[in-house]
Structure formats: C-alpha cells, structure tokens
C-alpha positions as CSV (number, residue, x, y, z in Angstrom):
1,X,-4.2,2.0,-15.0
2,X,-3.8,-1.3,-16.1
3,X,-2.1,-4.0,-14.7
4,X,1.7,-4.9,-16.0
5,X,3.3,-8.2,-16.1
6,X,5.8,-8.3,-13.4
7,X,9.5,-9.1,-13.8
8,X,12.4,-11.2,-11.7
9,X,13.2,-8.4,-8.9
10,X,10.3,-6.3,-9.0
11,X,9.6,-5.3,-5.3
12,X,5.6,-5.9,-4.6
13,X,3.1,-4.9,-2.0
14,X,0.5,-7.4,-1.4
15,X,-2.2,-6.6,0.9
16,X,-2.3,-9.7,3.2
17,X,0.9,-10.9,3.0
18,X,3.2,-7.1,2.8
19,X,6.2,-6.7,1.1
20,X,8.2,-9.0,-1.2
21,X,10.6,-9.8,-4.2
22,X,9.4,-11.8,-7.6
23,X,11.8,-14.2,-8.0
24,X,10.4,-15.6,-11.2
25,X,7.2,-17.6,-12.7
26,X,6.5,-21.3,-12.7
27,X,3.6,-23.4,-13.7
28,X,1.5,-24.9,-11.7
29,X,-1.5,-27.5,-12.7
30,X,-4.8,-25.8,-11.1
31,X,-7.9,-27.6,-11.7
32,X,-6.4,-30.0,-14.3
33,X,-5.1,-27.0,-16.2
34,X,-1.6,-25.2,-16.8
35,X,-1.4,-22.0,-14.7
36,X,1.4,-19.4,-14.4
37,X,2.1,-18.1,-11.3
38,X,4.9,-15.1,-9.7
39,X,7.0,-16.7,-7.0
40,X,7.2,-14.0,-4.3
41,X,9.9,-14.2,-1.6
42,X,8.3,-12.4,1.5
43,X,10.5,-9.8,3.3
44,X,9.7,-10.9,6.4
45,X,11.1,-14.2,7.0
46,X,12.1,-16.6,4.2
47,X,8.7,-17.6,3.7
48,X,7.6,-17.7,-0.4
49,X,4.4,-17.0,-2.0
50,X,3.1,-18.1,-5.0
51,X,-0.1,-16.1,-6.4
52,X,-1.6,-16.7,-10.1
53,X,-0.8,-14.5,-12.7
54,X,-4.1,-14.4,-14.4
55,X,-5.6,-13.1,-10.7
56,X,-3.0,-10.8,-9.5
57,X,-4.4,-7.5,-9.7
58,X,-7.6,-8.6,-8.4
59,X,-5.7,-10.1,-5.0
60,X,-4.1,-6.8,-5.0
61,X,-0.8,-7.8,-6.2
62,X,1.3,-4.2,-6.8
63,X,4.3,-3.3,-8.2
64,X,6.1,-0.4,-5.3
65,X,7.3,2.0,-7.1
66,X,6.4,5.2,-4.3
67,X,10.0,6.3,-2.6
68,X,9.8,8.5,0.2
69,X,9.6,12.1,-2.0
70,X,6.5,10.7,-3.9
71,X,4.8,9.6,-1.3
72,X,5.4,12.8,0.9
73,X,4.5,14.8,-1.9
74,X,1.1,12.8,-2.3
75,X,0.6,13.4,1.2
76,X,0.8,17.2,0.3
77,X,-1.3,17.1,-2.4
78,X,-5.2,18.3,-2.4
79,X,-7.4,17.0,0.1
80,X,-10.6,14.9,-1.4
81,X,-13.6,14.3,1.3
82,X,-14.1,10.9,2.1
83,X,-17.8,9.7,2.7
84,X,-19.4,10.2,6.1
85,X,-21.1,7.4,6.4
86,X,-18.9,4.5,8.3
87,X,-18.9,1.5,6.5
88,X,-18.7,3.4,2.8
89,X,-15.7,4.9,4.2
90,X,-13.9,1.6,5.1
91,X,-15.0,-0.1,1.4
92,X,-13.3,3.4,-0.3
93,X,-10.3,3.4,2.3
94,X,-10.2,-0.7,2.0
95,X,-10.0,0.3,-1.9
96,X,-7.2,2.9,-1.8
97,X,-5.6,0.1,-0.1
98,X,-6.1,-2.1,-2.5
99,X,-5.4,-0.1,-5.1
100,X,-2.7,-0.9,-8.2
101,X,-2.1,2.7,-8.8
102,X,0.8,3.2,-5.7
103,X,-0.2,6.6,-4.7
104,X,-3.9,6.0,-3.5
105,X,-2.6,4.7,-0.2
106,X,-0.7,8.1,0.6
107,X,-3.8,9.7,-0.8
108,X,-5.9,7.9,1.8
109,X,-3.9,8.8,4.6
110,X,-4.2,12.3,3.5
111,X,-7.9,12.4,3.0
112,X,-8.5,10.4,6.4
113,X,-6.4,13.7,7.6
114,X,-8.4,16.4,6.0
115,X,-11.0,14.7,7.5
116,X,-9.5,14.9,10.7
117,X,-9.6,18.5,10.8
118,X,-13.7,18.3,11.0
119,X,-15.1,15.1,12.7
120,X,-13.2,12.7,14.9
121,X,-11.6,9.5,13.6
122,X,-13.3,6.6,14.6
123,X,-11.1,3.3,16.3
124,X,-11.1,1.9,12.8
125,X,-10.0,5.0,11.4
126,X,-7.3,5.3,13.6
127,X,-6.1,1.6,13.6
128,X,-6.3,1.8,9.5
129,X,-4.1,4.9,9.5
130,X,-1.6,3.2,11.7
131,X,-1.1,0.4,9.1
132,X,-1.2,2.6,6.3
133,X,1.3,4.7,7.4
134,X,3.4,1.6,8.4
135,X,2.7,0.4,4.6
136,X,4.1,3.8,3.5
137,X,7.2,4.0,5.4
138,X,8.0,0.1,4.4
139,X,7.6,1.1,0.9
140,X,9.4,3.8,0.5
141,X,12.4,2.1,3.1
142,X,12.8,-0.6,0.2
143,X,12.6,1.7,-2.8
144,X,15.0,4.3,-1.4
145,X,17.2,1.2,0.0
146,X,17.0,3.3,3.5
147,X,16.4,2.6,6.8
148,X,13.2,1.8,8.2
149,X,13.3,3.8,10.9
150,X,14.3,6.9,8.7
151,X,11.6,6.5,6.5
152,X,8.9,6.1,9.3
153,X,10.6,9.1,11.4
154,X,9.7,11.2,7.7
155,X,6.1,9.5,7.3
156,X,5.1,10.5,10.8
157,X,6.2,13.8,10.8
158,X,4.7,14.4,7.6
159,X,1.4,13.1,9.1
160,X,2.1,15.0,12.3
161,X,2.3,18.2,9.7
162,X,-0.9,17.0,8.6
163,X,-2.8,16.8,12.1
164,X,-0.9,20.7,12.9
165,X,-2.9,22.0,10.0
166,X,-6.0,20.3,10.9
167,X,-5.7,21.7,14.4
C-alpha cells in the first residue's frame, strides 16, 4: 500500500505521539534546504507536531480510517501464527504497529489471541495488547465521532470473545 499525501482534517495515528488532526503543510528550512512538513494538532492537549512529509510513512505517520465495525470485523477475521521465538515476535507485532495499512493493528491483537489459545502471553505480550487495544478503541472513538468509553466497552468485549474461544 503506498503512502497518500495527507489533507487539512485528515485524522492520523502516529505511533509515539497517538492521535491527531492535520491542520495543514508549511515549509521549513532543514539543513539549508526547503522542506514540507504536515502540521499535526495532537488530541491530547493543544500541543502541535510537525513531522516531514518526505519521511512520514517511515515515522509511521497513518491516516485512521478503521471505525469500530472494521476493526471488530478484523478482529474476527482468520487467525495467522505469530513466530515463537520472543524478540521476532515483538519486531512483527512492533511492525503491525507500525504499519500504514490500518487493519494490521486489529490483526495483531487477533493473532496475539489465537496465540493465546496455545502458549501463555509473556509480560510484553500482555502490556503490548493493552496499548493496542487502547489504540483501537481511540481510533475507532474518533472515526465514529463516539464515545470513548463506548468504543473501548466494544473492543474489550470483542477481545474477551476472543480469550472465550481460546479457552
């Protein structure tokens, strides 16, 4: 999937700073050179954030588009094993994360599920799924313009779905 130019009120995810609005583009001199930039108003708090065009997708810069029946249904969707080994499964979940295509994250949580259902989560597994799921039910609070209590209440009952079938 490749990376779209994003627009004045396009809600992002970013994955160190969380949600936000583009408010616009403005040019900035970097290194004696002319360099565009989106202006990002964080949701949380007034604070701004300005991140380079030309580098966007590779800070992980992505456009939300997942409301609460997408991401539901990705959490429903076939189960695909994640690795065993430890630290291959953080740099694929840490990828999912990451990821510009919106439904990998729901996909994650799912897979971290299935997995669930045969070995136990480690601490980082757990602490991961925690965010994610947090991530999820932001996301889909701002796309559907609901409440995010709502939308958590409908993530973590679809999860606790997903632990019932793994018991």
């Amino acid at each position: 999937m490749s990376f779209q130019r994003l627009q004045p009120g396009d809600r992002i995810s970013h994955p160190m700073y969380g949600l936000g609005v583009v408010e616009g583009m403005t040019t900035l001199d970097r290194d004696g050179r002319a360099t565009d930039f989106y202006r990002v108003r964080l949701s949380r708090g007034s604070s701004m954030l300005t991140v380079p065009v030309d580098r966007a997708q590779a800070l992980g810069l992505r456009l939300i588009v997942n409301g609460l029946a997408i991401t539901v249904a990705c959490l429903h969707a076939p189960i695909r094993p994640l690795p065993d080994n430890d630290r291959e499964r953080v740099v694929q979940l840490q990828a999912c994360w990451q990821a510009p295509q919106p439904a990998a994250l729901a996909g994650a949580v799912r897979d971290l599920m299935g997995r669930s259902r045969t070995r136990r989560l480690t601490p980082g597994d757990k602490r991961w799924l925690a965010n994610a799921c947090e991530r999820l039910s932001a996301e889909a609070a701002l796309v559907d313009a609901i409440d995010l209590f709502q939308a958590r209440a409908t993530i973590q009952q679809e999860v606790a779905l997903l632990k019932s079938d793994a018991a």
